[in-house]
N, C-alpha and C positions, 0 to 999 in steps of 0.2 A: 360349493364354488359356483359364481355365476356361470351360468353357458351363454356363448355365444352364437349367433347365426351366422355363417358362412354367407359372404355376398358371392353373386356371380363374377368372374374375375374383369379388369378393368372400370372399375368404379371411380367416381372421381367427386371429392369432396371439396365445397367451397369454404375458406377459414375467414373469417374477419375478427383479429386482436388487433385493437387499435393501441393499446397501452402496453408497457414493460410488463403488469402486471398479468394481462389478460393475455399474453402470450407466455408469459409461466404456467398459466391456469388452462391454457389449452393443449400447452405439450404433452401433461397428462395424459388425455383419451385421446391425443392423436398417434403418442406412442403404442397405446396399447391398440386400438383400432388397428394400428401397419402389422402390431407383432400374431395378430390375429386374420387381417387382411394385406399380407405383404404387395398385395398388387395393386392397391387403392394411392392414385393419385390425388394430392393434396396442393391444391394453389391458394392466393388470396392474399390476405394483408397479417402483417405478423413481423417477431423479431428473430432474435439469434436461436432460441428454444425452437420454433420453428424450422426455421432454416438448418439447426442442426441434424432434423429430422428428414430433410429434403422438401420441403415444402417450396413450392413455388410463388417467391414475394413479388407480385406488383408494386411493389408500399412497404415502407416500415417502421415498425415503433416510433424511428426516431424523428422521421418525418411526421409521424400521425400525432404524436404527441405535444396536442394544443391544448390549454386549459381557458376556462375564462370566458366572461360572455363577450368583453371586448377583445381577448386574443382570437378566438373564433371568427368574429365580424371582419380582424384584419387578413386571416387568412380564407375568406370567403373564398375567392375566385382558386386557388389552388386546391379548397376541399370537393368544391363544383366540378372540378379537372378531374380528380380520384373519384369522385363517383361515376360519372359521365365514364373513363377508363374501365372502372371496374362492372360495371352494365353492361358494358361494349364486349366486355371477359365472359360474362356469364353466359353474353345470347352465344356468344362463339364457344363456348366449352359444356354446354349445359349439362353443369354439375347435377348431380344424382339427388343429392342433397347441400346444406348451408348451414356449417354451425358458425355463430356469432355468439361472439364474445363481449359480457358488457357495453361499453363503448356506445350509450341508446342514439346518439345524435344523428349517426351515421347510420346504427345497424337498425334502428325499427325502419329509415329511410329506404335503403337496402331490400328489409324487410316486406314492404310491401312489393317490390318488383320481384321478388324473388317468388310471392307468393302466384300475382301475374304470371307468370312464367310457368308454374305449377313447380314449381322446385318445393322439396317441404322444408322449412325452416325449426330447426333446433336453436335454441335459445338457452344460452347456460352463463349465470350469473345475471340473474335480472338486472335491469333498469333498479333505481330506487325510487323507483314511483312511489313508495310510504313515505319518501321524505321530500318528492317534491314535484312537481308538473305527474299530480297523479292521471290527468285527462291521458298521457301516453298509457292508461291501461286500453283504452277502446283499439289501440294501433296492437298492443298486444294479443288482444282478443281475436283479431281481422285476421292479422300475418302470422301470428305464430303455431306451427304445429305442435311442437313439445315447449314447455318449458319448464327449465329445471332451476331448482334454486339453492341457494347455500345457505340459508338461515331458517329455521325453524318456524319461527314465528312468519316468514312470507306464505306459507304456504296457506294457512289462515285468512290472511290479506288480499288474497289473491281470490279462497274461495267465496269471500263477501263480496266481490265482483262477479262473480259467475265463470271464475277461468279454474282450473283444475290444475298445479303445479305440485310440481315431484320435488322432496326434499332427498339431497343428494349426499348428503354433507358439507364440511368448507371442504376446498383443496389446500387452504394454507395449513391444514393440522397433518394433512396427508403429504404435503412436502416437508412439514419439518419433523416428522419421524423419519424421515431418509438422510436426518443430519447425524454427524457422527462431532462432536466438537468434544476439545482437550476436558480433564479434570481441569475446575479453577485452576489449583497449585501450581501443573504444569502452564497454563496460559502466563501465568502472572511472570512464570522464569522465564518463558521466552519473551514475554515483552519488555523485560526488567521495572516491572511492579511493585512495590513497598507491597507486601502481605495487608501492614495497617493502613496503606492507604483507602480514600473513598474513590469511587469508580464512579462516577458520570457518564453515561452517553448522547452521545450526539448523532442522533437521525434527522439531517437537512430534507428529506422529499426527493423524489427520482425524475423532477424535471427542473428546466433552467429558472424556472419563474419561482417556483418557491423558494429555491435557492436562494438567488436574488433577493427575495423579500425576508425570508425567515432566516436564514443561516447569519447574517450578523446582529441578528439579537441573540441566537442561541449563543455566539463568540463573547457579545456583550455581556450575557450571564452569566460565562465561564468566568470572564475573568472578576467578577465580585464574589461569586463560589469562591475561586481559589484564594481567595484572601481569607476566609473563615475557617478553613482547616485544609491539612496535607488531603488534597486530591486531584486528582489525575482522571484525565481526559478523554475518550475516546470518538473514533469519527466513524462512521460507517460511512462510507463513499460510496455512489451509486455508480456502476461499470457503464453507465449510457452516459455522461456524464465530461467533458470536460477539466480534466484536472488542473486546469489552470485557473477557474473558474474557482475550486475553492482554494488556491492555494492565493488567490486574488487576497480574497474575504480575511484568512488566517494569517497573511501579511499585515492588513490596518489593522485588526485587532489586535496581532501581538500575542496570540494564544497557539499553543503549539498542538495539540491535542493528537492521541497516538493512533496511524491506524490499522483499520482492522475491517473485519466483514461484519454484514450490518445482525448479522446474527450472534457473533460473537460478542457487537455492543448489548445484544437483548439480553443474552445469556450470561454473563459476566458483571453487568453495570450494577447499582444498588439504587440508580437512579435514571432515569433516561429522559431528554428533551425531544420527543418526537413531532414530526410534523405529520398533524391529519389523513388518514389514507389506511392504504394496506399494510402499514410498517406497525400500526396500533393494534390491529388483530393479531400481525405473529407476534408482536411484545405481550396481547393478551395470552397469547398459548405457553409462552415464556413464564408467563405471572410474573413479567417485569414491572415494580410501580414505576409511574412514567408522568407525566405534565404533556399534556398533550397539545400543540398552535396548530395557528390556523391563520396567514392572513397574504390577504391579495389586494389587486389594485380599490381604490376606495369606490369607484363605479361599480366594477365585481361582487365588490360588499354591499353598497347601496341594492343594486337589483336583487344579489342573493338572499340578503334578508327578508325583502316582502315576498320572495317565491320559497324559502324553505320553511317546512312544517313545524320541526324539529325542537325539541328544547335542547338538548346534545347532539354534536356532530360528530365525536367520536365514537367508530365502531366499538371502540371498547366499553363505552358507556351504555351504546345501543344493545348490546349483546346481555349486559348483563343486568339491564331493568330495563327493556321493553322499550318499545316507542314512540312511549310518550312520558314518559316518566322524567322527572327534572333529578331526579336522582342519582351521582355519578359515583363510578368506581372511582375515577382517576380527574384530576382537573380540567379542565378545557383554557388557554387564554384565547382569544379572538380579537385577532386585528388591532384594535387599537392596546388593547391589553396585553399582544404580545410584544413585550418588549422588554428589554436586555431588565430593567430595574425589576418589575414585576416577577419574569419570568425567576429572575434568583432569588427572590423574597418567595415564591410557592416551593422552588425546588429546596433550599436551606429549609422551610417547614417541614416538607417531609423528612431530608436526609437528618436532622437534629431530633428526632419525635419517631425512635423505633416502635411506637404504638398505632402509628399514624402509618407507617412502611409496611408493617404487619397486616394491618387491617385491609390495606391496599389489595396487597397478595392474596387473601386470604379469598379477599372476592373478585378476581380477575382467575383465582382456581375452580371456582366455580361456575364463572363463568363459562370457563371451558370448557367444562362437560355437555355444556347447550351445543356444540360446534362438531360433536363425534356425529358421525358413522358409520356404513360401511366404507370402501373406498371410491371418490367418486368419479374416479378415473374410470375405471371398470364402470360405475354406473353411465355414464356419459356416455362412452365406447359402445355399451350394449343396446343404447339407446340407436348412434347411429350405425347401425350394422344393422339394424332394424330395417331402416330405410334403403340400407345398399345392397 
């Protein structure tokens, strides 16, 4: 078992998750670091995972969460607010240490003030500098003291730069081994399911803008799926989230779809419509086949495309042939190709073509196996207790 080093007591950590995501990814080592240093205060920027811990929010998810290079440009002067606050935090509390989370816009910004300051910076969930504004590795290099990574192959990427990065494991394979969900059989009784029915899922994205854009073409699919044969629906709804927001969307469509947790649609579905993101990696750990979108404002698209590397933007595709390979597990549509007619013309390919559903699975399990390791919660935690 890892050991840990005991800090002197009163230590105080600074947290920056700017995303839903990256405040599930942090609660991890910041639970295990309290259960190990109970007297280590934790402030910063973060969501409910966080705060359930006691952490002390400046900020949160749901305010930080802005995507886009023109939703960013509009909220210029309130992100200049949280930075300018959260500086003004630091010189007044000088944290022991600073783990940040993803989120590079902010945190390599962050990043160098922090380093100024002499604070040491922990970095856990790089930047995707493989796929795009790789010049943020030099900011890397400057400000970062640890950096740890979630994917195997960064650690490679990293050392052809001349930076030295720990592979830690993901945290999404380490959060969904602490899920406990029904046998099929019994799910399908309690939602009142046809055994012979086909299962679809529907994962819209866990902020308001892809909702917006993506979630009434996924509606638009459903409803020419459901003309092809007896199937049924499911939604994962995101808890940050406005429910009026999609019960908007499922009014004009006219699509009822049943719901459930966005885990339950991974584990359950035979099919999934997912949107882009961290919902593609836990459907990879699921071996859920899935059709994966992708689409934002047409400015968004225009800039994004001459700045990403990429031939695949899905994690799921990246995980399981590398990063540069055109070669995909699962489909991609993009922007203009997501769209309700398209999108049920890929998904009826697969759900009609059990050879095609199979082969899917077959290598999104393989996948999986790239994404073990130890736990990296624990890893993380030992990292900083190092520092405190």
């Amino acid at each position: 078992m890892m050991q840990f080093q005991q800090p002197t007591r009163g230590k105080t950590l600074f947290v920056l998750a700017g995303e839903v995501s990256g405040d599930l990814h942090a609660a991890g080592p910041v639970r295990t670091l309290l259960e190990e240093a109970p007297g280590t205060r934790v402030f910063g920027v973060g969501g409910r995972k966080l705060a359930e811990l006691g952490a002390e929010l400046f900020y949160t998810t749901d305010q930080m969460s802005i995507m886009g290079f023109v939703e960013v440009l509009k909220h210029a002067s309130f992100l200049r607010k949280v930075i300018g606050e959260l500086k003004a935090a630091i010189v007044r509390e000088r944290p022991d240490a600073a783990l940040l989370i993803d989120y590079p816009g902010m945190n390599l910004h962050l990043a160098a003030f922090l380093k100024k300051q002499g604070i040491p910076v922990i970095y856990y969930i790089s930047p995707q500098v493989w796929a795009w504004k790789e010049r943020r590795v030099e900011k890397i290099r400057a400000f970062v003291d640890r950096l740890l990574v979630i994917f195997d192959f960064e650690v490679d990427f990293y050392r052809r730069h001349g930076i030295e990065a720990e592979f830690v494991g993901n945290p999404v394979v380490e959060e969904l081994a602490e899920l406990e969900l029904a046998p099929k059989p019994e799910f399908l009784a309690r939602m009142g399911i046809d055994p012979a029915a086909r299962i679809v899922g529907l994962l819209p994205g866990s902020r308001k803008q892809e909702i917006e854009k993506i979630f009434p073409e996924m509606l638009g699919a459903a409803k020419i799926i459901r003309n092809d044969a007896r199937t049924v629906f499911l939604l994962g709804r995101s808890p940050h989230i406005d429910p009026a927001l999609y019960e908007r969307h499922i009014r004009e469509a006219g699509v009822e779809p049943l719901d459930c947790s966005s885990y339950e649609v991974m584990q359950y579905s035979d099919l999934e419509l997912v949107t882009s993101g961290t919902a593609t990696l836990e459907s990879l750990c699921f071996a859920a086949p899935m059709v994966v979108l992708y689409k934002t404002s047409p400015l968004n698209y225009f800039i994004g495309k001459r700045l990403v590397k990429l031939h695949n933007i899905a994690l799921a595709n990246i995980v399981a042939f590398g990063l540069l390979s055109r070669k995909q597990a699962v489909p991609e549509l993009i922007q203009h190709e997501a769209n309700a007619a398209k999108i049920a013309e890929t998904a009826l390919g697969i759900l009609n073509d059990p050879a095609v559903a199979s082969t899917m699975k077959s290598e999104l399990q393989q996948a999986r196996a790239r994404l073990s390791s130890d736990s990296p919660s624990r890893h993380v935690a030992s990292v900083l207790l190092e520092y405190l």
